[in-house]
N, C-alpha and C positions, 0 to 999 in steps of 0.2 A: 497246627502250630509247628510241625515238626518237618522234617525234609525225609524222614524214612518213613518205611512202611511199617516195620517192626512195631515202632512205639504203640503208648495207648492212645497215642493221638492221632486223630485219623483228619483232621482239618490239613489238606496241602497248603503248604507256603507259599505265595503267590509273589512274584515281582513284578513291580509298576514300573514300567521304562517310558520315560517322558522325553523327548530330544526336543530342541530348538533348530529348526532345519525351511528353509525356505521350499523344497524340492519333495512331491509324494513321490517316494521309490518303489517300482511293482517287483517282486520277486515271484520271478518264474517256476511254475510247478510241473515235471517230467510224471506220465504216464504209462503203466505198466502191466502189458496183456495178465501178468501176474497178481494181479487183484483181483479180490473176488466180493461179489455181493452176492448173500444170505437171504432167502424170501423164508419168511417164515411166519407161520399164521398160529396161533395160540386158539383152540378152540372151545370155550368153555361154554356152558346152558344156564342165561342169567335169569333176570327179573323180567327184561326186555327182552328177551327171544321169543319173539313170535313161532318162528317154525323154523327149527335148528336144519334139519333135512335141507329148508330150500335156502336156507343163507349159506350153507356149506356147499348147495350144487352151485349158489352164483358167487361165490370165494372160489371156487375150483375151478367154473369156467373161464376166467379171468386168465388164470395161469397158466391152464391147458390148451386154449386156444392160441396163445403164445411159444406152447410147445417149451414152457419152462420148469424146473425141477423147484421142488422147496420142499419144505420141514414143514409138516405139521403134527403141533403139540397135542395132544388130547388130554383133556380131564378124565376125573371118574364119569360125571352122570354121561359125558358124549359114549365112551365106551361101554357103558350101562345100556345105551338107549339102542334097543335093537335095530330099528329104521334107520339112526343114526348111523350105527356102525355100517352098514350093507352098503347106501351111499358112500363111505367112507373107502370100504370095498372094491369099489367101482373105478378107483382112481387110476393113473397110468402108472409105470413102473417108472418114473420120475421121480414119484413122490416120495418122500422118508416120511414114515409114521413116528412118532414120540410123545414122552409123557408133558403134561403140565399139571406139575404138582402143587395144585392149589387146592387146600384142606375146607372141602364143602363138610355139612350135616351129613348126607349120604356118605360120603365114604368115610369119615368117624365112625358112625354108626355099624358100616359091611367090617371095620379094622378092628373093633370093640374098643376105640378110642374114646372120651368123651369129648366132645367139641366144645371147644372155648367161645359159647356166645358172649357175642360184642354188640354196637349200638348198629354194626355195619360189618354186612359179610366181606368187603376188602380190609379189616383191620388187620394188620400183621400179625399179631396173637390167635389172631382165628383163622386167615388165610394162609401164613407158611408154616414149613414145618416146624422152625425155629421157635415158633408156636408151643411148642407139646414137647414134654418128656423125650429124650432119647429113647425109651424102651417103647413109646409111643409112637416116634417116630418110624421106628425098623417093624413096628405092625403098618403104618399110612403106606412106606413104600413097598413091603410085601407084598400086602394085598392089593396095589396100585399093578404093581409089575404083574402079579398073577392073576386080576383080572384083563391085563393086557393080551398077555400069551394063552389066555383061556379064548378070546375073540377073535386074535391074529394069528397066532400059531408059533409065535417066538419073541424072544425078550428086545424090547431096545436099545440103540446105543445114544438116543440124544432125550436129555430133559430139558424141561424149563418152568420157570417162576421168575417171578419179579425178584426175589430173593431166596436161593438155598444155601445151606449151611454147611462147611467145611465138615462135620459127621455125619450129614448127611449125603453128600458128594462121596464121601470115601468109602460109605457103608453098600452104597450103588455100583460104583467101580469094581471095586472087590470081589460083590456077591452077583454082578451082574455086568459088568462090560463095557458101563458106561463109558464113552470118550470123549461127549460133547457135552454143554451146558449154555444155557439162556439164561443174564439176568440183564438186569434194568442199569445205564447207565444212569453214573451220578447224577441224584438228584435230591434237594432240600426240599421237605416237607410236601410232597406232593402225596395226596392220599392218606396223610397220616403220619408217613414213617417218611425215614431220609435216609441216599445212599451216598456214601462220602467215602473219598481216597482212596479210589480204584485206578487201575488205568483208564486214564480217563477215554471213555470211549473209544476201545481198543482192545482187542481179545488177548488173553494171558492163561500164565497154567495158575488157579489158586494153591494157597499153601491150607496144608492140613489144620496150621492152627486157626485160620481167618480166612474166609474164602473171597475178603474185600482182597486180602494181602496177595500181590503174585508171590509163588515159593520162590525163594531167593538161595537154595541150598536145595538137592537132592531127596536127601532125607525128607526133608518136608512137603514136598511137592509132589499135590496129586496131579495125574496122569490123565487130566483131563480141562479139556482147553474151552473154558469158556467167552461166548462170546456177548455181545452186547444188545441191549433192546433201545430203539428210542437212542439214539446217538444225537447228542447236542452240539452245537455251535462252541469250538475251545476260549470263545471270547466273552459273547453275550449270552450262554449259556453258563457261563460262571455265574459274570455277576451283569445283571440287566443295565442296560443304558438309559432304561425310562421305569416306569411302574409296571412294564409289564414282566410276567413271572418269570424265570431266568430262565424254569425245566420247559418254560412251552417253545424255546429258539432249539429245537429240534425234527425229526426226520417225521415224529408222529404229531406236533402240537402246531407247527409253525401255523397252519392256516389258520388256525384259531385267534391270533395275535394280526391278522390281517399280512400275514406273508405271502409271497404265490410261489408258484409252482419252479420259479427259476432258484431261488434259494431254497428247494428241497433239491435241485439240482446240483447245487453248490456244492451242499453237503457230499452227497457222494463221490463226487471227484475229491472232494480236501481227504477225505479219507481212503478212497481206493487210490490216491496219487502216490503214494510209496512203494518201497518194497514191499511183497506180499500185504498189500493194506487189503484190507474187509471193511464191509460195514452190512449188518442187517437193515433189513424194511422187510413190512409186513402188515397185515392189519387181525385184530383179533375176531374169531368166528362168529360172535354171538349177537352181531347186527341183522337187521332186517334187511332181507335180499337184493333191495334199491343200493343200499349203500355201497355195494362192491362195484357199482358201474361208476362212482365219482373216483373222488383222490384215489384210492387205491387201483384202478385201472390205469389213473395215468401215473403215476407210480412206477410199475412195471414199463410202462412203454416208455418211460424215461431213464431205467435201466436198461431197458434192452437195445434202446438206442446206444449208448454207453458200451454194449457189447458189439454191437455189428460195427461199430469203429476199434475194436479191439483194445477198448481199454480198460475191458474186465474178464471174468469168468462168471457166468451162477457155481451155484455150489448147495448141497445140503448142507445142513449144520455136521453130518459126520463125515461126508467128504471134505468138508473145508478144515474138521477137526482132525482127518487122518493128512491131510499135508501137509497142517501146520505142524503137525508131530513129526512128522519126517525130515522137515526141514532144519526144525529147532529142537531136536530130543532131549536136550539137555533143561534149559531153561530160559522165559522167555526172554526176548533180545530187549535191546534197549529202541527206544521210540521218539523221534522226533516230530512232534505237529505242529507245522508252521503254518500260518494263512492271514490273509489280508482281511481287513474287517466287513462278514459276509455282506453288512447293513453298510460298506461305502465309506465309513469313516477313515478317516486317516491314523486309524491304528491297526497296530498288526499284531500279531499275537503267536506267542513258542510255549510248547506243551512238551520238556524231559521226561524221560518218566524210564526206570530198569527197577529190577526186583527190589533194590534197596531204598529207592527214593522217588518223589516225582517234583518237578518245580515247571514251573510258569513265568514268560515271561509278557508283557503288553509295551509294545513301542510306539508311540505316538508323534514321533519325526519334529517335535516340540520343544525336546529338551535333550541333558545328556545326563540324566541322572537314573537309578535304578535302587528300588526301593524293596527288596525282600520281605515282602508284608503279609503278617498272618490273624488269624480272626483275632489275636487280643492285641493286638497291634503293636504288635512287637515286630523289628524290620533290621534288615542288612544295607546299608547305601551304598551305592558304589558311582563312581564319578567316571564312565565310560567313555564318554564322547559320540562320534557319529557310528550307526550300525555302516557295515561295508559288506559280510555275506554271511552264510551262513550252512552247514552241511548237518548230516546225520548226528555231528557228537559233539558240536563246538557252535559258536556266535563271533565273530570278529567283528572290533570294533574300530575306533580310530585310535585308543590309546593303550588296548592291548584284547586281548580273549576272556571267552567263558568258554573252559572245555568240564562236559558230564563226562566224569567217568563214574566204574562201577559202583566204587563205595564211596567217590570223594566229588565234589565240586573243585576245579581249578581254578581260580584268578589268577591271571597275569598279567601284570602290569596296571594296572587298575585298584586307585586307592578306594578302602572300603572301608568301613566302621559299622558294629557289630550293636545290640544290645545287649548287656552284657546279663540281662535276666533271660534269654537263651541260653549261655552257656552256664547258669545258675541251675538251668533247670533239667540238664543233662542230657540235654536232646540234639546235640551235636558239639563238634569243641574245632579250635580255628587250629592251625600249625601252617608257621608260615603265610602262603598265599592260598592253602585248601582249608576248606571247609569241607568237613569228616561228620555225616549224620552218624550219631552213635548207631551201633550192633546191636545193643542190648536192650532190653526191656525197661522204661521207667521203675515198673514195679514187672512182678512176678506174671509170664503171660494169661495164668489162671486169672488173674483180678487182685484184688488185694483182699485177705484172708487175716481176719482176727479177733479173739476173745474178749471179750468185757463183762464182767465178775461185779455187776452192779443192780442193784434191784432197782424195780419200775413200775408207776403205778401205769396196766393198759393203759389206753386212748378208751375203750371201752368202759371202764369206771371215772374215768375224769371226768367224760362226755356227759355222763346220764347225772354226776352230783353236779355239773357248771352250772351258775358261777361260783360256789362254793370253795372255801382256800381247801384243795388238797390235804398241805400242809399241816394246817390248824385239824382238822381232822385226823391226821397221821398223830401227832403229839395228845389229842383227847384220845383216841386208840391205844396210847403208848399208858398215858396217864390209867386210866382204867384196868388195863391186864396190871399195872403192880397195885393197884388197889386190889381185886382177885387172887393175885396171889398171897398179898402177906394176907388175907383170911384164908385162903388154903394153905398158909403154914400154921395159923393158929388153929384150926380144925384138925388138920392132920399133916403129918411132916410128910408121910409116906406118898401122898397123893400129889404133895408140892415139887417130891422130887420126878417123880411121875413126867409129872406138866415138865419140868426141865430137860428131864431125857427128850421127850418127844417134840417138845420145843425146838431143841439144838438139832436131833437127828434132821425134825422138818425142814431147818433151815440150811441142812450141810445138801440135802436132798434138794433144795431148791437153789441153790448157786451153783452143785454140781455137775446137776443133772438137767437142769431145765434153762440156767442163765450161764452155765460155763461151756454154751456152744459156738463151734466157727459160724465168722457170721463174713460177708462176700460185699465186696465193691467190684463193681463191674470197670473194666479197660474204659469203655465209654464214657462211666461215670466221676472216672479217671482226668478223661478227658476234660470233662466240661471243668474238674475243679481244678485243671491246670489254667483254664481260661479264667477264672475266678480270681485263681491268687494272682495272677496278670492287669487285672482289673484297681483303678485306684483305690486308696484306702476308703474303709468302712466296715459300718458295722452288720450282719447277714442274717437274716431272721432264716428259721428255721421250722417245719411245723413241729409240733408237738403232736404226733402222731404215730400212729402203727399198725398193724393188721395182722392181729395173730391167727388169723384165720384160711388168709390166703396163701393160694397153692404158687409155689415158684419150682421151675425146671433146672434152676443151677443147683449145682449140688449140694452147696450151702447156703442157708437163707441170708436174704440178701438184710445187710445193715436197717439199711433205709426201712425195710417193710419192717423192722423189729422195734424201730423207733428209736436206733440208737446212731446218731449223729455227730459224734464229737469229732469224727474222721473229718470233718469239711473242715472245723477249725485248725486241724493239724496239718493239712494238706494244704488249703488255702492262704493259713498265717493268717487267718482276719477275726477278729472276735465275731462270734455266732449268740444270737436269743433264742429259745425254744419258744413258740409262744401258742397257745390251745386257743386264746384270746381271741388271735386273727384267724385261725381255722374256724371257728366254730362265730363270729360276726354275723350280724343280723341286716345289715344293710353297707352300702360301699362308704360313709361315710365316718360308721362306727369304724372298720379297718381303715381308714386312712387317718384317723385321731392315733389305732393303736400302731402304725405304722410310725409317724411323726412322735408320740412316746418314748415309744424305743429307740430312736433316732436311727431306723434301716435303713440302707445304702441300696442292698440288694436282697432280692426274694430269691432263697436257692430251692426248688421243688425237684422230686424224683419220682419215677415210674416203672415201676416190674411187671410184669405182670398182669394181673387183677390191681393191683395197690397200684392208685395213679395220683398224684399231687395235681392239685391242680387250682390256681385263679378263682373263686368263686361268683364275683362282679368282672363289669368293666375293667380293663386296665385303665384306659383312659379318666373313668370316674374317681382312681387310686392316684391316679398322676403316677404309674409304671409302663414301663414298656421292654417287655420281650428283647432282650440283647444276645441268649446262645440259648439252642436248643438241639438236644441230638435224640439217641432213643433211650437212654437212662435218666436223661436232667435238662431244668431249664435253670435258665436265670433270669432276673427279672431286675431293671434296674427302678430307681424311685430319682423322679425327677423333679 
């Protein structure tokens, strides 16, 4: 929802550019021996690995017959597996060896971590490190790196996962050298989890606090340049033009969507056509030996055509990472991605993006208007006119520019109109003709951190007395002890005052010490209740639940798993119900009676952890449907 990186908001602002134009205009793309394409192969030992050995000798053949260089990632079990390693052994000195730190059973167990079983070994909670405890984590990459150099004979300088974490990145650097990084460009709900507002599909230095955020300042940037997995289409990779998934319009999915092989083509030229552009390809190790003679053979022969016309380089992931550190030492540059719509339409599409911001723009030679639009649909118009050209830091149009600079967006000459629940919400402010993403943090970059000094009956005792009133229980509970007492003051005084001290101490002891703790809303979770309070009025159910049992890795336990939620009414402005009622429902039509009751608008659920809210029927049976989801919270609206 926001134009910076900084915020807790990590949804980019998207602008729809629609023109009215008789004329499709092609805009010419320059090519440059200074680009480099990344082969890089992830090797891991799944469910489906027949025989790791021979799917790693026909992955290797492939590259080496080619006489080309690439990265390969290794897990624990492939470095575990003696046979494995010694083929591994065997490679030419093309190859860069590195980790892929993906948290199996085995190396939990070799770390003396405990593994977070899930319903599925790719859950985020059990495959990254982000997974587990910081103190848990600098055991996984320990003994990750020290089984490495125990088999090879020295430390790495390239990892990768689909997702690593800014304390985990930095603890690697540090204590080991790391320079390069592998994760997974943007992508929404693929596998479980969602990666959102990064550069989009484009290598950057992460910042220490967010490893989504490129460092935008010194101080906060680690020294190490990650690069991207799976690189998507800047158009139909956003947002789909049909039902089909938006993450599969890229470098690894396309064929699965019925694309061919010319549009994985595409791809690599839109992205190695800049300055120093990159883009990785690769395919992961853990297939059966056949597969490496399909896509992934001609994959490579589709790059390396690409080189013997001189409009690339190969590279390993640390050679590609030691020169883009030499070129950029500082911090990473700004980025401009233009391209014609890969699927033929007559739209075109611009991807800004520098440490402080990224926006988008889509032209459709249709119209002359331009709509800054973000997930809660909240939007900038601007009345442009016809596009005319466009370079690395600017858009010209027929009635004035869009120039990105580093902290500010410029309009010139180009009337606009804002919504003014943007600048309500702090997340940029207008001066003039620029628009300025704020600096700062919505809230605090820890999360938001606060006490509440209220008692609570568990989810655990509600649960077991439902449908029983609480309440009425509480007051017969109340009634009772002063029945007990005025007879222990008529029996004895001494024993009355007794019960009083230990009364009082118990309950200074119990708001102290057990309910006067910080309790944690996550950036993310941040997020979604910015989309929330954006959302039209109503009223927001809530569960009435909690989990005093589960384990969570932030410092402070998080609100949500303690059951205490009156943060979304405050953040959101919407009146909020608690309700055990529709958690604890027996069929989809008992909840949708207690829905239509209460008169809910929207269903707001969260997830830590182990503690996951979740839907128990159909939505469709509820008459809801799913409107924002990230990795902290969903919303649900009632239609």
């Amino acid at each position: 929802m926001n134009l910076r990186f900084k915020t807790a908001v990590t949804a980019a602002i998207f602008v729809l550019l629609v023109f009215f134009s008789g004329e499709k205009k092609v805009y010419s793309q320059e090519f440059t021996n200074n680009s480099f394409i990344t082969i890089v192969n992830p090797v891991r030992i799944s469910a489906y690995t027949k025989n790791s050995s021979k799917s790693i000798e026909s992955e290797y053949f492939q590259v080496n017959r080619r006489d080309l260089p690439a990265t390969w990632l290794l897990s624990f079990d492939v470095i575990n597996d003696k046979k494995v390693a010694q083929t591994i052994k065997k490679f030419d000195n093309k190859q860069e060896l590195g980790l892929l730190f993906e948290v199996s059973p085995n190396l939990a167990r070799a770390s003396d971590v405990i593994y977070n079983q899930t319903d599925s070994w790719h859950r985020s909670s059990s495959l990254f490190l982000n997974g587990y405890r910081q103190e848990d984590r600098i055991k996984l990459i320990d003994h990750l790196f020290g089984a490495f150099k125990k088999e090879f004979g020295y430390f790495p300088k390239s990892v990768g996962a689909w997702w690593i974490d800014a304390f985990s990145l930095d603890y690697m650097s540090k204590k080991y050298g790391l320079i390069s990084n592998l994760n997974v460009a943007d992508q929404a709900g693929t596998d479980g989890y969602s990666v959102w507002g990064t550069y989009w599909s484009s290598p950057y230095y992460p910042s220490k606090i967010n490893a989504a955020f490129p460092a935008n300042t010194k101080e906060n940037k680690l020294d190490v340049v990650t690069l991207r997995w799976a690189s998507r289409d800047p158009l139909n990779g956003y947002k789909s033009p049909d039902k089909r998934e938006s993450t599969r319009f890229s470098t690894q999915d396309y064929f699965t969507i019925g694309l061919g092989h010319e549009y994985f083509e595409n791809l690599l030229r839109l992205y190695t056509s800049r300055e120093f552009g990159q883009i990785t390809i690769g395919l992961e190790g853990d297939f059966p030996p056949e597969v490496y003679s399909g896509n992934f053979s001609t994959h490579l022969s589709i790059a390396q055509r690409l080189e013997a016309n001189k409009e690339v380089k190969f590279s390993t992931m640390s050679d590609f990472a030691n020169a883009y550190r030499n070129k950029y030492k500082d911090l990473s540059p700004g980025v401009l991605i233009e391209s014609n719509d890969l699927l033929e339409s007559s739209k075109k599409v611009f991807w800004f993006q520098n440490p402080n911001y990224r926006i988008g723009l889509i032209y459709d030679f249709n119209s002359r208007l331009i709509d800054l639009k973000t997930n809660s649909n909240l939007k900038i118009t601007l009345d442009t006119g016809y596009l005319i050209t466009s370079d690395k830091d600017s858009i010209t149009f027929e009635k004035g520019e869009i120039n990105f600079g580093r902290k500010e967006i410029e309009i010139k000459n180009i009337p606009f109109k804002i919504d003014q629940r943007l600048l309500k919400a702090g997340l940029l402010k207008v001066t003039g003709n620029k628009i300025i993403p704020s600096e700062e943090f919505v809230i605090p970059k820890e999360g938001l951190v606060f006490t509440e000094i209220k008692p609570k009956i568990p989810y655990a005792v509600k649960s077991r007395i439902y449908p029983m009133d609480i309440n009425l229980i509480i007051v017969l509970g109340i009634f009772l002890s002063l029945i007990l007492f005025t007879f222990a003051i008529k029996k004895n005084r001494k024993i009355a005052v007794t019960i009083i001290v230990f009364a009082v101490a118990g309950s200074f002891i119990y708001l102290i010490l057990i309910i006067n703790k910080p309790l944690y809303v996550s950036q993310s979770e941040i997020d979604a209740l910015f989309i929330l309070k954006n959302l039209g009025s109503g009223k927001v159910l809530l569960y009435d639940k909690d989990c005093l049992r589960c384990r969570w890795n932030s410092k402070d336990k998080p609100a949500a798993m303690e059951g205490r939620k009156d943060y979304v009414r405050e953040i959101s402005k919407k009146p909020i119900v608690y309700s055990l009622d529709f958690v604890l429902a027996k069929n989809p039509e008992q909840a949708k009676n207690i829905l239509k009751k209460t008169k809910t608008k929207y269903i707001y659920l969260t997830k830590y952890e182990d503690y996951i809210e979740a839907i128990a029927f159909n939505p469709k049976d509820l008459k809801i449907r799913k409107i924002f989801e990230n990795a902290n919270a969903a919303i649900f609206e009632v239609y």
